[in-house]
C-alpha atoms as one frame of an Amber mdcrd trajectory, in Angstrom:
protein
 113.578  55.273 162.193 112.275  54.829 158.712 114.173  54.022 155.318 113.717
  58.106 154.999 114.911  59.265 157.621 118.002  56.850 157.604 118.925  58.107
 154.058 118.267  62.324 155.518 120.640  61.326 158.319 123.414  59.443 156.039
 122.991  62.610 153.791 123.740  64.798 156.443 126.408  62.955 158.155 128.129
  62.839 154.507 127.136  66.432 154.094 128.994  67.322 157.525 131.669  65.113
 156.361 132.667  67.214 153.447 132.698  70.248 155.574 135.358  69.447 158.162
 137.344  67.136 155.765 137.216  68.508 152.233 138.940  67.100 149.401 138.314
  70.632 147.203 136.848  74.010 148.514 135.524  77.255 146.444 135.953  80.339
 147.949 133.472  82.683 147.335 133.908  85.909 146.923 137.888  85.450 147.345
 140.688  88.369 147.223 143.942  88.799 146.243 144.007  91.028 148.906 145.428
  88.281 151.645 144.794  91.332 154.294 141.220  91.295 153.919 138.564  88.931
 155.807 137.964  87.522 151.624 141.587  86.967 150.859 142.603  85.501 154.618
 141.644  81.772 154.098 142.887  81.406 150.926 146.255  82.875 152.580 145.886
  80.434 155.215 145.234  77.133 153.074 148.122  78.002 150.983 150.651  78.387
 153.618 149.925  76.031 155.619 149.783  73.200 152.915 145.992  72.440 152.456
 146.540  69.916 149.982 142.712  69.601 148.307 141.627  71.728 145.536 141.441
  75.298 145.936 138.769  77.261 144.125 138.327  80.972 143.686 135.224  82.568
 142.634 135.299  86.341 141.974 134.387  88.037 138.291 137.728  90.572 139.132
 139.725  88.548 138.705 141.085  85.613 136.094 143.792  84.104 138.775 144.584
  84.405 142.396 147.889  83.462 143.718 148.490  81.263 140.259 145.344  79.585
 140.785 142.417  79.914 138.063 139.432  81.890 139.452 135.955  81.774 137.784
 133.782  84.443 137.917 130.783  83.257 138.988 129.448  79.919 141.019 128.019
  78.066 138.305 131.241  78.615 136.556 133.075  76.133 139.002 135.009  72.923
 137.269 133.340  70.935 139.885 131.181  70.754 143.103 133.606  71.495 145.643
 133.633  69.080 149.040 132.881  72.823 151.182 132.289  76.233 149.738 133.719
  79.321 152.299 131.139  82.536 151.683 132.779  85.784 152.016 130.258  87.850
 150.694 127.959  90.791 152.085 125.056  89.483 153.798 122.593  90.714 151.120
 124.097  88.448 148.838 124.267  85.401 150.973 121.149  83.845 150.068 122.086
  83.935 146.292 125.120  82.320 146.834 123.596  79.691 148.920 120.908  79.045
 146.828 123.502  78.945 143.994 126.337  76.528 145.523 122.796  73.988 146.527
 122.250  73.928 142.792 125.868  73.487 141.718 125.675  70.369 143.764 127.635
  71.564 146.535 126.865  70.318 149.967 128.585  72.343 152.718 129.480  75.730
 153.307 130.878  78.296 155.746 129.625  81.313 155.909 131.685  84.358 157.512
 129.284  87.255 156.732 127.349  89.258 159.786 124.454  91.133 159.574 122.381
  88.441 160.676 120.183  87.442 163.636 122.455  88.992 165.935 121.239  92.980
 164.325 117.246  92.586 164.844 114.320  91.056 163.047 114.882  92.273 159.307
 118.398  90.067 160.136 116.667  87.298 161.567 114.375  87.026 158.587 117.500
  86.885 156.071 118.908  84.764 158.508 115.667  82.199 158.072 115.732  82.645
 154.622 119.125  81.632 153.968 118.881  78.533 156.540 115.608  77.288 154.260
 117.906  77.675 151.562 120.390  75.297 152.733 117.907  73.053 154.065 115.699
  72.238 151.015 119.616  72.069 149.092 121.011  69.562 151.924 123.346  71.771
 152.572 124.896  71.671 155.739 125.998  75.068 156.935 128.049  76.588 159.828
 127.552  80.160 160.716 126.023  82.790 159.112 128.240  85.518 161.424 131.360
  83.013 162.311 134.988  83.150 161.839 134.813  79.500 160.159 136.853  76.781
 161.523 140.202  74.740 161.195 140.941  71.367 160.919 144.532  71.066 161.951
 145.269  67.488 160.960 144.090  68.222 157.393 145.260  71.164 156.904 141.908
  73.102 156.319 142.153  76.527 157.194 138.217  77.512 156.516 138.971  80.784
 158.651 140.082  84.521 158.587 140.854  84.052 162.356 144.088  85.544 163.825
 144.414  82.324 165.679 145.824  81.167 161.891 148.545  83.202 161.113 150.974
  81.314 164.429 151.638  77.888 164.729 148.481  75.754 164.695 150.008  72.418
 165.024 147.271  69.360 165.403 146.839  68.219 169.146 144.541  66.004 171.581
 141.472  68.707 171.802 138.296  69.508 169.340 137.197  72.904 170.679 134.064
  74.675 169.339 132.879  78.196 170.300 129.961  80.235 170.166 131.954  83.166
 170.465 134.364  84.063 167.441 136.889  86.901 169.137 136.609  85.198 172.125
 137.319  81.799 171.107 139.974  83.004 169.505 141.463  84.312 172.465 140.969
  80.547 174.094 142.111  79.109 171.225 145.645  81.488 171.564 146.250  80.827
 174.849 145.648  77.375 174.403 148.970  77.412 171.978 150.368  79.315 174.544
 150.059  76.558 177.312 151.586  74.183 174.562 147.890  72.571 174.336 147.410
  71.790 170.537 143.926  71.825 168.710 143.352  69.315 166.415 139.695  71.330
 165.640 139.062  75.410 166.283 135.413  75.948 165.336 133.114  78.695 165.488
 129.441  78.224 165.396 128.690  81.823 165.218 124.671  82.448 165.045 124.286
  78.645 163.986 121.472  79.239 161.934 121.505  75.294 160.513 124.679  73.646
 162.101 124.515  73.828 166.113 127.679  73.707 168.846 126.335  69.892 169.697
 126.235  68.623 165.833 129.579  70.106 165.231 131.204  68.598 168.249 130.180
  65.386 167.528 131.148  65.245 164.050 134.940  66.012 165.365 134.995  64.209
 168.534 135.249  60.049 167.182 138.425  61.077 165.617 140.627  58.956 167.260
 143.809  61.754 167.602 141.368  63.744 169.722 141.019  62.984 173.934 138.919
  65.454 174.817 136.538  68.264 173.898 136.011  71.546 174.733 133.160  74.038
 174.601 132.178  77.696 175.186 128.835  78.056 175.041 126.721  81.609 175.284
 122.985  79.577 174.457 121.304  76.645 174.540 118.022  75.757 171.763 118.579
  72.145 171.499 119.100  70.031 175.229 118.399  66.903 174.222 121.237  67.058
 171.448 123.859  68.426 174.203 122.881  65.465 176.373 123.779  62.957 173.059
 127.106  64.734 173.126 127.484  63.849 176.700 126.831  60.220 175.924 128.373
  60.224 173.087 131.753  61.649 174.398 131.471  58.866 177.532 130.830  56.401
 175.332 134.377  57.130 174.410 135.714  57.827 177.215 136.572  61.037 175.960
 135.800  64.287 178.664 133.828  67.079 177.539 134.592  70.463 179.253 132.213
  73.012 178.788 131.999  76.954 179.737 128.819  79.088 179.578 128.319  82.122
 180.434 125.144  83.634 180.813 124.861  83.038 184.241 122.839  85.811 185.079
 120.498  88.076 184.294 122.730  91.066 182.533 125.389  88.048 181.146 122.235
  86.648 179.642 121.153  89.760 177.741 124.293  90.322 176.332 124.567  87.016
 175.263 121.430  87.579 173.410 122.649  90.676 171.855 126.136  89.546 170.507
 125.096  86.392 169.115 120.890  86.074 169.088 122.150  83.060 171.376 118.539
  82.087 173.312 119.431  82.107 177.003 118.578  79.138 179.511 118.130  79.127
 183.217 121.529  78.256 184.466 120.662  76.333 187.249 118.516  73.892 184.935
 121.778  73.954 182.962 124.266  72.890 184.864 121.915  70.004 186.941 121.695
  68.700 183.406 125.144  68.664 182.790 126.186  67.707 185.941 124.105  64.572
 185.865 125.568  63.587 182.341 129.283  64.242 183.694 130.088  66.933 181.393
 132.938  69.171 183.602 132.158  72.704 184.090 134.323  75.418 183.992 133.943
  79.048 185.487 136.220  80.685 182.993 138.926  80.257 180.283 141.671  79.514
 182.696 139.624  77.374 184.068 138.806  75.631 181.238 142.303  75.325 179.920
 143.538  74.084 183.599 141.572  71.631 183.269 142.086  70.733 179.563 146.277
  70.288 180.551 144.970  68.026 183.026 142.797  65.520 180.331 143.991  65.895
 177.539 147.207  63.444 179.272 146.600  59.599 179.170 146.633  58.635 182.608
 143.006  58.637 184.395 142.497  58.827 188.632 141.553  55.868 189.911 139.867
  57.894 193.146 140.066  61.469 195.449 142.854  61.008 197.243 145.218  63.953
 196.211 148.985  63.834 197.274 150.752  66.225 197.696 155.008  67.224 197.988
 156.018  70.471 198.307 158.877  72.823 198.622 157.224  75.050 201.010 155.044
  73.921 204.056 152.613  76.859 203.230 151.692  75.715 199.995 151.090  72.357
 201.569 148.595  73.612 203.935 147.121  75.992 200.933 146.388  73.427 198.783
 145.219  70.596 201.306 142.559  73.526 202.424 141.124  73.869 198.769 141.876
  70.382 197.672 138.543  69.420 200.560 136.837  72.674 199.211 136.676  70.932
 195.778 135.891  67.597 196.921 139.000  65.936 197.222 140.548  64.187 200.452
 144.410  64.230 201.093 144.244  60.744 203.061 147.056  60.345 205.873 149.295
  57.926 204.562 150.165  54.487 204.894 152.806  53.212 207.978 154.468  51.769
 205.101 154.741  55.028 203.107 155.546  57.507 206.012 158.561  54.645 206.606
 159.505  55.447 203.228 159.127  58.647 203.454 161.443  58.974 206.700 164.225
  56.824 205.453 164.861  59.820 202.491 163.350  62.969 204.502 165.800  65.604
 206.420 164.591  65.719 210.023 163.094  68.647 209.630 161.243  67.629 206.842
 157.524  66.374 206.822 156.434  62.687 205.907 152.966  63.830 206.060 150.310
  64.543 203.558 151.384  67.187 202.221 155.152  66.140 202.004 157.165  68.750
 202.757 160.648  67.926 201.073 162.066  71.019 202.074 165.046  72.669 199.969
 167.320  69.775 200.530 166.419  68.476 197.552 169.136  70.397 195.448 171.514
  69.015 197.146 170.129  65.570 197.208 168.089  65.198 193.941 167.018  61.566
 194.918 165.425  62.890 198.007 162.577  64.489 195.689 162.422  61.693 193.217
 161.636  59.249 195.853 159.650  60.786 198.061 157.125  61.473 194.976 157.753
  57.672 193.665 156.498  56.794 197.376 153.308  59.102 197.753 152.598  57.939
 194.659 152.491  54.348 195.455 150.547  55.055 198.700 147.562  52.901 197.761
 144.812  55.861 199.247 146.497  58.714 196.091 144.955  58.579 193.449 146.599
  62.045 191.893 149.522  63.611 193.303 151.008  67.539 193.000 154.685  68.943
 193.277 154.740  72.223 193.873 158.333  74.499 194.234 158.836  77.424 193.200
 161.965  79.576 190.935 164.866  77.023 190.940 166.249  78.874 187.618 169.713
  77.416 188.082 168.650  73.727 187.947 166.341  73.334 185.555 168.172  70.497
 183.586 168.327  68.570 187.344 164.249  69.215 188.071 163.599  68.240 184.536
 165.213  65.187 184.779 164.089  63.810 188.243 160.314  64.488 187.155 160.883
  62.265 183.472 162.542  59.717 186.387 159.059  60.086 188.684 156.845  59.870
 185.223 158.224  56.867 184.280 158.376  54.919 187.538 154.755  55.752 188.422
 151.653  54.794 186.171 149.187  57.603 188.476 148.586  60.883 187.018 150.377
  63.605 188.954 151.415  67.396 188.021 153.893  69.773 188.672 153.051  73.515
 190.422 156.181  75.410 189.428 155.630  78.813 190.445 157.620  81.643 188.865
 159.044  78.535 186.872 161.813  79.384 183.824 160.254  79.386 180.478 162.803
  76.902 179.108 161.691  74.415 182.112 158.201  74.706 181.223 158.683  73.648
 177.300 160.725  70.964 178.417 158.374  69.731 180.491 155.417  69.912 178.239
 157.690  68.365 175.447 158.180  65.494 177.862 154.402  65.119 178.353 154.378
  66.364 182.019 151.896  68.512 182.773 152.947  71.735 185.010 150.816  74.724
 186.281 151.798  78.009 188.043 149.762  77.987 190.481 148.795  75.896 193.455
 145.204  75.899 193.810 145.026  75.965 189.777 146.593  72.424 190.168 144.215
  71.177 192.832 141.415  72.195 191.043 142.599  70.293 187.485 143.476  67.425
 189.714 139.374  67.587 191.023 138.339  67.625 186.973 140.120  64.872 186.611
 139.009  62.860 189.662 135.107  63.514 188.637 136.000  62.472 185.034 137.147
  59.602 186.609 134.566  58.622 188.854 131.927  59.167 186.018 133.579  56.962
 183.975 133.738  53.821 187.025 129.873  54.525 188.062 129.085  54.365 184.015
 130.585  51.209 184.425 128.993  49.345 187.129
């Protein structure tokens, strides 16, 4: 690399810099209407508790909220860190053009009309890229619903996903889907998963998903990263993400759709988003150890499961239950997924049988049966021992209701968390709502379903053996 193109890189990175972490923002084009898409962020950066400089631009008006507003761009006080553009698409490229002169070095823009409408969009869509580019402007959009940076406080969005509790958390997750990363990104906060960073590429006419990612992911609060993707242009910048994010031994969990031949077209037609054989796509990503997810459940399944600190050490899944049935259920997809559920150890059935009812099970799965009310320590240390079973790498409790002893399940599981150093999850099916925020205030993580649980446990055994062959 040449003096050059070291100083275009630092320029870039610095540029990128400013726009996730500003120290000031203008707002372009900014209401006093906080209903509308151009009064939403400054809504949002003002409750919340942004606590940069906030700038309005808009000739209506001589204040918003208390705060000055100048009427046009060159009338700022300063060159804001990141400049949100909330302006009809027609007058994008003016704005653009303007903020590169003003000496500003980042925007967002939310505006559509775009690539995404046809070739008269695409060509405003070029125009306005070449813009930023010969300005050094980094920008993320046109046609996106911004992006928020939780543990700053920037709320660069009109996104519903804004107005509830956005508390920072362990996951950077970028989207090349605004309404539908939204809807990730809600029942994300529903799961009790926090995002640290919610970003939306939209047609990413200068800024792509991979640049953004990895200008979030070396923060150290975050332990993974999530994507959903509807188009690939650049491979070789998704593989850097890859190493980059194994480098850190940080997991990146991707969805794309666009699997076939009708998801592919509409892909095209929501977003411009150029379509890639899938098959290429995930051999690629498979290779690089980037997890795959079918859907947004999946995705988020396996996001509970990573985002915790404890890493599997191998396949071996075991498993206790309440019910034989779910045993046999999720031994059957446990091997469908590519995990084993080894017999155990003489020395942990002998365990096992000195705690177990005889008509228990001190097999793999456990079946603990519904004594286990009665006798709490008969599910505490059956779990402690299948955990300690030197061929389990990951173990699973499933049981199911149990509304009348919460307080008792809650604290046996704290007892099994901190007397084993494995990763292991709870199944509660049909579980009470209070037991499941106590539990994911505790830092256990708990899913509703059985095979949901096998298959976070199989995420978290690839991450895991990724990691140990990355190492050799």
């Amino acid at each position: 690399m040449t003096a050059s193109d070291t100083a275009r890189a630092d320029l870039r990175a610095d540029a990128i810099r400013r726009l996730i972490r500003p120290a000031s923002i203008a707002i372009v084009g900014a209401s006093a209407d906080f209903g509308k898409v151009n009064g939403r962020p400054l809504k949002h950066l003002l409750d919340k508790g942004y606590a940069g400089r906030i700038l309005p631009v808009n000739p209506k008006y001589e204040q918003i909220a208390g705060l000055p507003c100048v009427p046009t761009i060159e009338a700022l006080p300063e060159a804001a860190d990141l400049a949100i553009v909330a302006v009809p698409a027609a007058e994008v490229a003016d704005s653009i053009d303007a903020l590169g002169r003003r000496g500003v070095r980042a925007a967002v823009v939310f505006s559509s009309g775009f690539g995404e409408t046809g070739p008269e969009g695409r060509a405003l869509e070029q125009r306005v890229a070449a813009l930023a580019q010969g300005h050094g402007l980094a920008l993320c959009g046109p046609n996106c619903l911004g992006f928020v940076n939780a543990f700053d406080k920037v709320y660069a969005t009109f996104s519903q996903y804004a107005d509830g509790e956005t508390g920072p958390g362990p996951v950077a997750f970028v989207t090349q889907s605004g309404a539908f990363g939204t809807a990730i990104a809600a029942l994300a906060r529903q799961r009790g998963l926090g995002l640290g960073y919610f970003i939306n590429t939209g047609n990413q006419a200068d800024l792509d998903f991979a640049e953004l990612m990895l200008a979030v992911i070396d923060d150290p609060r975050i332990r993974v990263a999530a994507g959903y993707l509807e188009g690939l242009e650049d491979g070789a910048a998704l593989i850097r993400l890859a190493e980059r994010c194994h480098a850190l031994g940080k997991p990146l969990v991707l969805t794309k759709v666009g699997r076939l031949a009708s998801g592919q077209r509409a892909a095209a037609s929501h977003t411009g988003a150029l379509a890639v054989a899938d098959t290429v796509f995930d051999a690629v990503v498979r290779q690089h150890g980037v997890l795959r997810a079918r859907n947004e459940e999946q995705m988020l399944d396996m996001l509970q499961a990573l985002s915790q600190d404890r890493r599997a050490e191998g396949r071996g899944l075991g498993i206790a239950t309440q019910s034989g049935g779910a045993g046999v259920m999720m031994a059957d997809r446990a091997e469908e997924v590519g995990l084993a559920v080894p017999e155990l150890a003489a020395a942990t059935q002998e365990r096992l049988l000195q705690v177990m009812p005889a008509f228990g099970s001190a097999g793999n799965p456990v079946d603990v049966t519904g004594q286990f009310v009665a006798r709490p320590e008969l599910l505490r240390e059956s779990v402690v021992a299948l955990l300690d079973d030197p061929a389990v790498h990951i173990g699973i409790v499933w049981l199911q209701l149990m509304t009348a002893h919460v307080d008792t399940l809650v604290r046996i599981f704290c007892e099994i968390r901190d007397r084993s150093r494995k990763p292991w999850f709870v199944c509660w099916v049909a579980a009470p709502e209070a037991a499941l925020q106590r539990l994911r205030a505790e830092g256990i993580v708990v899913f509703s379903a059985g095979e949901r649980a096998v298959e976070a446990a199989a995420a978290l055994a690839r991450h895991g053996e990724f990691l140990r062959r990355r190492r050799l």
